[in-house]
C-alpha positions, 0 to 999 in steps of 0.5 A, spaced: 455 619 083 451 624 080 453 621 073 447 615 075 441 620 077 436 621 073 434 626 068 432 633 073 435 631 079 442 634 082 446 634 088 444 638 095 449 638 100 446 639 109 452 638 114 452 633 120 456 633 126 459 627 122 460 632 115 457 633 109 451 629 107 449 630 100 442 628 097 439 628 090 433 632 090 429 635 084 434 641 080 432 642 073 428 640 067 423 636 067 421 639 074 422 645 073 414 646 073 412 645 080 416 650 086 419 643 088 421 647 096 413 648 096 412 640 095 411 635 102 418 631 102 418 623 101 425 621 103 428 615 100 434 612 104 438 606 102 441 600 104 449 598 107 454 594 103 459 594 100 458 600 094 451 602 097 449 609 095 442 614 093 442 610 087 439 604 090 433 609 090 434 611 082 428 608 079 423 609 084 423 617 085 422 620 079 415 617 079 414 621 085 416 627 082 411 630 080 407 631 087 414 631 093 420 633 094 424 628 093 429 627 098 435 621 096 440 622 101 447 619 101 448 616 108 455 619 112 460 613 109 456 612 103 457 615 095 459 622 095 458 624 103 463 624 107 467 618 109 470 620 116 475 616 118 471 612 125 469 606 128 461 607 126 457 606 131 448 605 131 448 612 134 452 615 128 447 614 124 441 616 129 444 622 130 445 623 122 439 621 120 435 625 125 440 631 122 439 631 115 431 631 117 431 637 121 435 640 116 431 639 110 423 637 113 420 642 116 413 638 116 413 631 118 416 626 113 413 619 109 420 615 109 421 609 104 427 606 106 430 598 106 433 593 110 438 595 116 437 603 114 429 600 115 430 598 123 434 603 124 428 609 123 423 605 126 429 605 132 428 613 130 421 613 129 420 611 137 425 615 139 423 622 135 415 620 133 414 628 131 419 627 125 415 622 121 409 621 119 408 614 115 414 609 114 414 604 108 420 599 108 423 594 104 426 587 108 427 591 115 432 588 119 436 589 124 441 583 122 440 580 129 433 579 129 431 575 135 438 573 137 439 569 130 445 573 126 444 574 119 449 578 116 456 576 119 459 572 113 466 572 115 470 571 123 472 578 126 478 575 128 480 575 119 476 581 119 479 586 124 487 583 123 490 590 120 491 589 112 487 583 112 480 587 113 483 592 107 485 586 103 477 584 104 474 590 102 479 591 096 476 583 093 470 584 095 467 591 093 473 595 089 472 590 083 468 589 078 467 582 078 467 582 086 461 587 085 457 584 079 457 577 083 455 580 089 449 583 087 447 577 081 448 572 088 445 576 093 442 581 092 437 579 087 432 573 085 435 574 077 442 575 075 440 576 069 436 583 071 443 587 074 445 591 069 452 594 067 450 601 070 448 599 078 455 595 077 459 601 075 454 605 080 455 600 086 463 600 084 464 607 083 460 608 091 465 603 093 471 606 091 470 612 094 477 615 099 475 611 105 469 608 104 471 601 107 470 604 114 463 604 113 463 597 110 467 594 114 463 596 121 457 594 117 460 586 115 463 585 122 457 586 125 457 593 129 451 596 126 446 590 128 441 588 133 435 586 134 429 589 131 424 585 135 426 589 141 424 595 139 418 594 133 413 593 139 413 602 141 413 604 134 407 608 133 408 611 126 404 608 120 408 603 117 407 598 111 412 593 109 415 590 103 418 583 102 421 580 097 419 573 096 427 571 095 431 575 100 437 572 102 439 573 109 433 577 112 428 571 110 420 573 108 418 568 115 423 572 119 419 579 116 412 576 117 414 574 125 417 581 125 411 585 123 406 581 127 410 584 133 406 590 133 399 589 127 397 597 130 403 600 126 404 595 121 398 595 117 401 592 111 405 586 109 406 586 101 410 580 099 414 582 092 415 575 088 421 574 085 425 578 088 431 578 091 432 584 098 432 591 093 425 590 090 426 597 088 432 596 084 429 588 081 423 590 079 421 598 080 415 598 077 411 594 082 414 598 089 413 604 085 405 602 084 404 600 091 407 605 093 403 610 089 397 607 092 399 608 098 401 615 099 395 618 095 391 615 101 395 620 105 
């Protein structure tokens, strides 16, 4: 996946209890002015689906560049971290992402963060406050939020029949076509904004050795729950961004979550015409809010 990174930025490697967690940080010019290591670090973590990776976070980070040590991790299952072979599990990645900040922060983190992987560092942000220091996440949701199931579009007796759940996958996210719709028909407001390199980018995650494992737990429904019971304890600074189209996770479901605890959530910024990936949609306006928000801090 290195191929779609931006200029001056390499990959990075830490091991988990899962494997090797790969990350894209700052390795070479234009950033070789600043002593990256010295810098405080703004970790981005990216969605789940089919083909999701670091690249999800590839237009936004190079503008931060300059001030953090960027941190764009590809999560256990995803892009070019390992894919071990396993029935994923929430804890899989609480552990995981816990791992990965322990090993690679030595202050307290800012997290930019999206959707499911969203909830579930505000899940880890509770359990382990000493670890953050603000949050900024885009369409956070457990995918079950308030007991009303979001994602789960397909009946688990197809998706766990042996074969089928491979077949699946293989329709679903290892072809071009497959992964070009799902991004022009789920993922954004505009099709027309999807270009040629975020579907070679998503297939090229997709077709990774195994990577069907991580997907299928994601779409039968082994990583949901529901956010509300949790966003009450949450402590840590946190602002939310919405886009105004968002399919599944919808901006009412968002404002309903974020009224859960007004003391954290100090934000609530409504991104138009835009789909769930606002940062892949239209970059530039999560990179101006997000700049007014991390020189406050």
């Amino acid at each position: 996946m290195l191929q779609f990174q931006p200029p001056g930025f390499g990959q990075k490697v830490i091991h988990t209890s899962l494997g090797a967690m790969v990350y894209y940080t700052q390795t070479s010019a234009p950033w070789l002015n600043a002593d990256s290591e010295d810098l405080p670090p703004l970790l981005f973590l990216h969605n789940f689906g089919g083909g999701a990776s670091a690249y999800e976070w590839s237009k936004v980070y190079p503008a931060f560049a300059d001030k953090y040590r960027i941190l764009a991790p590809d999560l256990i299952g995803w892009g070019d971290s390992a894919h071990p072979v396993r029935d994923y599990q929430i804890k899989d990645y609480l552990t995981t992402l816990a791992e990965f900040i322990t090993q690679t922060c030595r202050q307290p983190v800012q997290v930019i963060a999206s959707s499911l992987t969203a909830a579930l560092t505000i899940r880890l942000a509770i359990t382990q406050p000493q670890l953050f220091q603000s949050l900024y996440l885009v369409c956070p949701s457990g995918f079950d939020d308030f007991g009303q199931g979001a994602g789960r579009r397909l009946p688990l007796s197809v998706i766990n029949t042996p074969l089928v759940d491979s077949l699946i996958y293989g329709l679903g996210a290892e072809n071009e076509l497959a992964v070009r719709n799902f991004l022009q028909s789920f993922l954004f407001a505009k099709p027309g904004r999807v270009s040629p390199e975020m579907v070679a980018a998503y297939l090229t995650s997709a077709q990774q050795p195994n990577a069907r494992f991580a997907a299928l737990a994601f779409l039968r429904g082994d990583l949901y729950f529901d956010l509300s019971l949790y966003l009450q304890q949450l402590t840590i600074p946190t602002v939310f961004f919405w886009g105004e189209e968002a399919q599944f996770t919808s901006i009412k479901l968002g404002r309903r979550l974020a009224n859960l605890n007004l003391n954290a959530v100090s934000q609530f910024y409504a991104i138009a015409d835009a789909g769930v990936l606002p940062h892949l949609e239209l970059p530039e306006v999560i990179i101006g809010l997000l700049q007014q928000h991390l020189s406050n801090r």
